[in-house]
Structures are given as structure tokens and as C-alpha cells.
N, C-alpha and C positions, 0 to 999 in steps of 0.2 A: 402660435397664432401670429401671422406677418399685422403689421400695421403702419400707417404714415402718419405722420405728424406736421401739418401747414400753418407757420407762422409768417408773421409779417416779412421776413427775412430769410425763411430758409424752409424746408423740407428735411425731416430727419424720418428714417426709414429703420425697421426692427424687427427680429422676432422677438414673442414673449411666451413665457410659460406661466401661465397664470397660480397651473400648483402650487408655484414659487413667487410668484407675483414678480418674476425677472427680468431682466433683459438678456438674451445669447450671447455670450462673449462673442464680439468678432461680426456681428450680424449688425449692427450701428452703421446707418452711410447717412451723413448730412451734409446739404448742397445749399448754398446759396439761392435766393431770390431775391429779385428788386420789386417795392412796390408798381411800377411800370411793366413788368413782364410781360410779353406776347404769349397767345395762347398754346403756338408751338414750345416756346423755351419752356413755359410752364408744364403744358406734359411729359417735356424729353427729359426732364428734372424730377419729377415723379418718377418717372419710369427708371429711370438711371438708377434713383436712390433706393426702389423695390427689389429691381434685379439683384443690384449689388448687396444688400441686406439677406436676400434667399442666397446668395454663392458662397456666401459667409458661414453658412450651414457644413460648408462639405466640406469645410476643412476642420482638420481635429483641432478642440479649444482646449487651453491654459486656463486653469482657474484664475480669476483675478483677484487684488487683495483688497478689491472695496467690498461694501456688504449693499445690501438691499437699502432704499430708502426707507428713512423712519423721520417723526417729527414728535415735536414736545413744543410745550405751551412756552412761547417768547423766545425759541432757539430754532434755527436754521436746520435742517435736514441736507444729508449728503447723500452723490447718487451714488450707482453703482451699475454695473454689469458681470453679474457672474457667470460661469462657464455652462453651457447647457449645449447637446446634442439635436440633434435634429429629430431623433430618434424619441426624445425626452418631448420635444415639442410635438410631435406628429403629425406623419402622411397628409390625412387627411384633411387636419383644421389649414396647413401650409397651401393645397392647394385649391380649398375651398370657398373661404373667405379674407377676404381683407376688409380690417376696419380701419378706416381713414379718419383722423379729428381735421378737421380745417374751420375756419374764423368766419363768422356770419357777415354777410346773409348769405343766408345760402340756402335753395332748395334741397336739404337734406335727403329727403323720400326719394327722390330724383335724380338726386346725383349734379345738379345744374347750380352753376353759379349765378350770384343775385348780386355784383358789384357797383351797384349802381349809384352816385354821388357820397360816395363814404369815403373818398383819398387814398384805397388803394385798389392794386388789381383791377382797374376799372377798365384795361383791355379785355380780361376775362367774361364781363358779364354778359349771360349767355350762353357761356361754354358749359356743354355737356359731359361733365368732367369724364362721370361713369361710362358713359358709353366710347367715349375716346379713350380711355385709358385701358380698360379690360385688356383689348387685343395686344395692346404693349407689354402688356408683362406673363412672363415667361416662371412658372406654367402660366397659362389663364385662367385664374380664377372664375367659379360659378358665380360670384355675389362681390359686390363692393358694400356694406354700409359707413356711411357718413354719419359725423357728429358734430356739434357743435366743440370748438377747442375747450372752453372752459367747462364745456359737461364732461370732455373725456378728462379733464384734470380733476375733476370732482369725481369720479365713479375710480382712478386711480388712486386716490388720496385715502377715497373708504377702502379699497381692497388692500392697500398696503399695510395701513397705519389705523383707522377707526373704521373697524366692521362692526363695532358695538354699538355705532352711531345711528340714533333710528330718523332723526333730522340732523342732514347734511349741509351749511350750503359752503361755496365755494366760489368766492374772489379773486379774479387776476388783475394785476395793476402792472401795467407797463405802456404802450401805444397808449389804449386806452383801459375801459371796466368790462371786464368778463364777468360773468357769473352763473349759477347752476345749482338748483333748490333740488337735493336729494331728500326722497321719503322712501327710508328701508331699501337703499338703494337703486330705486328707481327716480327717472329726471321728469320732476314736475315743472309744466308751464302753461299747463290750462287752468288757475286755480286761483280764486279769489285771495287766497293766503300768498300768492308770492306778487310780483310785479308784471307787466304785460309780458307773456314767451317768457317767461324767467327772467329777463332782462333789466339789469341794475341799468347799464347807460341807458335804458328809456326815463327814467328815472330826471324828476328835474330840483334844482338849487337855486332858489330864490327869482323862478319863475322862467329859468334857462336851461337849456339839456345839462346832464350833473356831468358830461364830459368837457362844458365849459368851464369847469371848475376842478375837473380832478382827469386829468390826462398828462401827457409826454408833454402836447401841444398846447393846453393850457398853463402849465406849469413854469414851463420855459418864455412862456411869453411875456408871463406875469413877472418874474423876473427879469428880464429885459425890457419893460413898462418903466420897472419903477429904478434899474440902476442904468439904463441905457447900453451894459453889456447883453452880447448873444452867449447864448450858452447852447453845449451839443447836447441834449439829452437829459433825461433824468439821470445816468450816469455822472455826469459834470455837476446838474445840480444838487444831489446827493453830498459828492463829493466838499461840495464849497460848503454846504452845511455841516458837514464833519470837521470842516477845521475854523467853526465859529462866525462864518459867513450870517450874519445875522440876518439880513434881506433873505436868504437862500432859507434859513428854518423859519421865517415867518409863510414863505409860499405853502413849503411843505407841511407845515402843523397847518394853516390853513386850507388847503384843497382836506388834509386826511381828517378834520374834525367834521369837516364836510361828507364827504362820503360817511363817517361812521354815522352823523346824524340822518341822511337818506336811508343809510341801509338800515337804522334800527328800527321802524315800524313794523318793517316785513320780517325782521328777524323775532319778532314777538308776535306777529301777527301767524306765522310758521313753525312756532314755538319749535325754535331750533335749540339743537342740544352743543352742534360743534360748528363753529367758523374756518376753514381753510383757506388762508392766504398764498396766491403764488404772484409767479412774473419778476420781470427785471428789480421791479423797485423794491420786492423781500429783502434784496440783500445789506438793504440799509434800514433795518426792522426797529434799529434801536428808533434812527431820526421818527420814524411814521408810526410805527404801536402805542407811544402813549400819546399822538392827536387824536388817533381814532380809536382808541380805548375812549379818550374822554368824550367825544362826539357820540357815542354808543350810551355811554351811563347817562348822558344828558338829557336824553328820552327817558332811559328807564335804566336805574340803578341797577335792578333783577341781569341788564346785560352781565353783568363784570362777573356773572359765574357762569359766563357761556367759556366752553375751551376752545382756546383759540390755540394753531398752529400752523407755523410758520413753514414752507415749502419751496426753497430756492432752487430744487430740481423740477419744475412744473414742466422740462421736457417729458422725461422719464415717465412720473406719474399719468402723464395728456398718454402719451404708448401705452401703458398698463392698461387706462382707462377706454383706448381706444381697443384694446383687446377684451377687456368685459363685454363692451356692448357688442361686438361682431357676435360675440360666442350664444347671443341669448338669440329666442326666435322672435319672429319678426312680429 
């Protein structure tokens, strides 16, 4: 199953064999984007990263010596791409369907982008991704569907790692809050038990959107508030927390006791079984698990026997996921 993957930053292109829940050795092309992007560069980058993804097919693959992504409660999951044939993947679903994950808003059903005052992409909004992109890639596909980025990393997360799981939901933390309320697999967002469209950043902190308090842009700011340094990123500031940066793990334990405290309602209200965490800032699991571990039990103690697992491959898994949902009917 071919699929794309549209982050803030880049486009990663794949096949996947779901039997295996893999990726094709050799079949990976990821390209750069800027959030300013024109609507041409943006599809000639799409397109580039598909083509090159399906030519990856026809040449004979090497097994590789990583394994499949897995995760466990407080430890980091590593990716992989093991070797799969074309043949393994099949005719058919190749040049059938593609499923695309890409970052809201986004007219899904439609294929059209909705970029409208959210700081990035906002040349795009407008563009009719689906129907400009079809004829660009080679074969042309009958079908593109769309997903939301954090449903396709939450529908990956359960096929790889918790298919036991009968409530799923699933967290990204990096730019900003992703999220995606699985039931038995399916993504709930009409439903009095999750938050508006599934949507954590609609979500508010002390009477402000919760991305005023837990984002890249709120984080760093707040930091540079209170010590008058800039700092690049939640990478940087991670970083400066790691080696005793005191200001730097006061922001950080505060935005993530925050978020645990927003998300824990709906996580009792959805009476969820498993939590999956991804995005940039997993990688610093140790700093941010026990603020929002404790922002979680502060509602309701009952959290702390939810399983939580940690996902620093959230490209990998968003591919997976974006190949579950092509493959189901419409």
C-alpha cells in the first residue's frame, strides 16, 4: 500500500505491507517543506516523494538489520524498514489507492486544504490537493484518502504495537497537540465522550486555547519571558533542561502537568484503556512523563493504571496508519 506523510517540515513517501505492518526497504523518500510553501512546490514535492517511493519497488531489496517498531510503558520505540517486494505488497492495492496522513484543517472527504490563520501553509489554503495531485503520479491512482496526521499515528500505533487495545487515544507533542480517540479501531470525533472533532488543542487552560500553554511556540516563549534568552525549539529547550537548566524544567513540567490536567477528563470520560505518545518532544520522555503523569492522577488517581507508551518513530507509525485507513471502505 503506497502512502504520504505531511508534516510541518517535510513529506515522507512509503510503501507498506500491512501483513507485516512494514515499511519496503528502499521505498522511503522524504523531502523537505517550508512552512511558507507555494502550492506548486508543494505538489512537485508530493509528487517527487510518491514517484520515487513506487521506483523503490523495482529494484531487488536487502534485508535490513532493524526490526519493526514496538513500544512499552516509559521507554522509546525504535524504527525500522525491513525488506519487502513488490510483489509481497501487491499490483493492485499499489496502484489503487493512496492514503495520505496530512495536519489539519483540512477538508479530508475532499481532498482541499483549510490553512486558514493557523501559521503555516497558508499559501495552500484552497488548494485542491486530490484533484491536482492524482494526475502527477505515476501510475495514477483510482482514489487518494486523507487523514488527519495524528489519527494516522494513532491507527499505526494500534496495528503495530496495541491491537488489544479497545480504547485508543493518541497524543503528538511537537509544533503543537495532536490527537485521535480510537474505539476498537475506529477514529471517533463525533461524540460526547471525546473533545470537539477529537481535538485536544481545541481544548482550553485557564480560560486560553491549551496551545497557549503547551506548544513549541508557547514553551519557548515562556522561556525567553522569564530569562530574556531565545531558544531554537523544543529541542534547545529540552536540552537545557537535561543539563539542570532550572527555568528550562520549570516551563516544561509546567505546560506538561497542564496538558495532562486537560486531557484527563476526556480520558475518563472515553474510559480509555491505552495512551500513545509521539512527536519531537517523546524524545525527552524522561523531562515531560512525570509532569503529566502527575497532572493526569490529579483529576483522577484511577489515570496512573492507564498504559502509557512512548513513540519517538511517530513518522513510521503516521505510514502504517496512513495505510490502515486507505485499505478500509469508504
Amino acid at each position: 500500500m503506497p502512502v504520504l506523510e505531511v508534516g510541518g517540515s517535510h513529506v515522507t513517501a512509503a510503501a507498506v505491507d500491512l501483513d507485516r505492518g512494514r515499511i519496503a526497504d528502499g521505498t522511503r523518500r522524504r523531502l523537505p517543506l517550508t512552512p511558507g510553501v507555494g502550492p506548486e512546490d508543494f505538489l512537485t514535492a508530493l509528487a517527487e516523494a510518491a514517484n520515487g517511493a513506487l521506483s523503490g519497488l523495482s529494484a531487488p531489496s536487502v534485508p535490513s538489520a532493524s526490526s519493526v517498531p514496538s513500544a512499552s510503558s516509559a521507554t522509546p520505540a525504535h524504527s525500522a524498514t525491513p525488506a519487502l517486494s513488490a510483489t509481497a505488497l501487491g499490483a493492485r492495492g499499489i496502484r489503487d489507492t493512496w492514503g495520505i496522513a496530512v495536519p489539519g484543517p483540512f477538508d479530508y472527504a475532499r481532498g482541499i486544504a483549510r490553512y486558514h490563520g493557523v501559521g503555516k501553509f497558508a499559501a495552500l489554503d484552497g488548494l485542491a490537493v486530490g484533484d491536482l495531485l492524482t494526475p502527477r503520479l505515476n501510475p495514477r491512482p483510482a482514489r487518494l484518502r486523507f487523514l488527519n496526521d495524528a489519527s494516522a499515528f494513532a491507527l499505526g500505533a494500534r496495528h503495530t504495537a496495541h491491537a488489544e487495545s479497545r480504547r485508543l487515544v493518541a497524543v503528538t507533542l511537537g509544533t503543537g497537540v495532536g490527537s485521535a480517540f480510537l474505539d476498537r479501531g475506529t477514529i471517533v470525533e463525533d461524540d460526547p465522550c471525546v473533545p470537539p472533532e477529537g481535538r485536544v488543542d481545541l481544548l482550553a487552560v485557564d480560560g486560553r486555547p491549551l496551545e497557549d500553554t503547551v506548544s513549541t511556540r508557547a514553551m519557548t516563549a515562556h522561556y525567553t519571558d522569564r530569562t530574556g534568552r531565545p531558544v531554537d525549539g523544543l529541542r534547545e529547550l529540552t536540552a537545557l533542561a537535561a543539563i539542570d537548566d532550572a527555568t528550562a524544567r520549570d516551563v516544561i513540567a509546567t505546560a506538561l502537568r497542564a496538558l495532562g490536567a486537560a486531557l484527563a477528563p476526556w480520558l475518563t470520560a472515553f474510559e480509555a484503556d491505552t495512551v500513545v505518545f509521539g512527536g519531537s518532544i517523546t524524545a525527552a520522555w524522561p523531562l515531560i512523563g512525570p509532569p503529566l503523569t502527575a497532572g493526569l492522577a490529579h483529576h483522577d488517581p484511577r489515570l496512573t493504571r492507564l498504559t502509557l507508551s512512548v513513540h519517538d518513530d511517530g513518522e513510521d507509525q503516521a505510514l502504517v496508519g496512513a495505510a490502515v485507513f486507505a485499505t478500509r471502505s469508504v
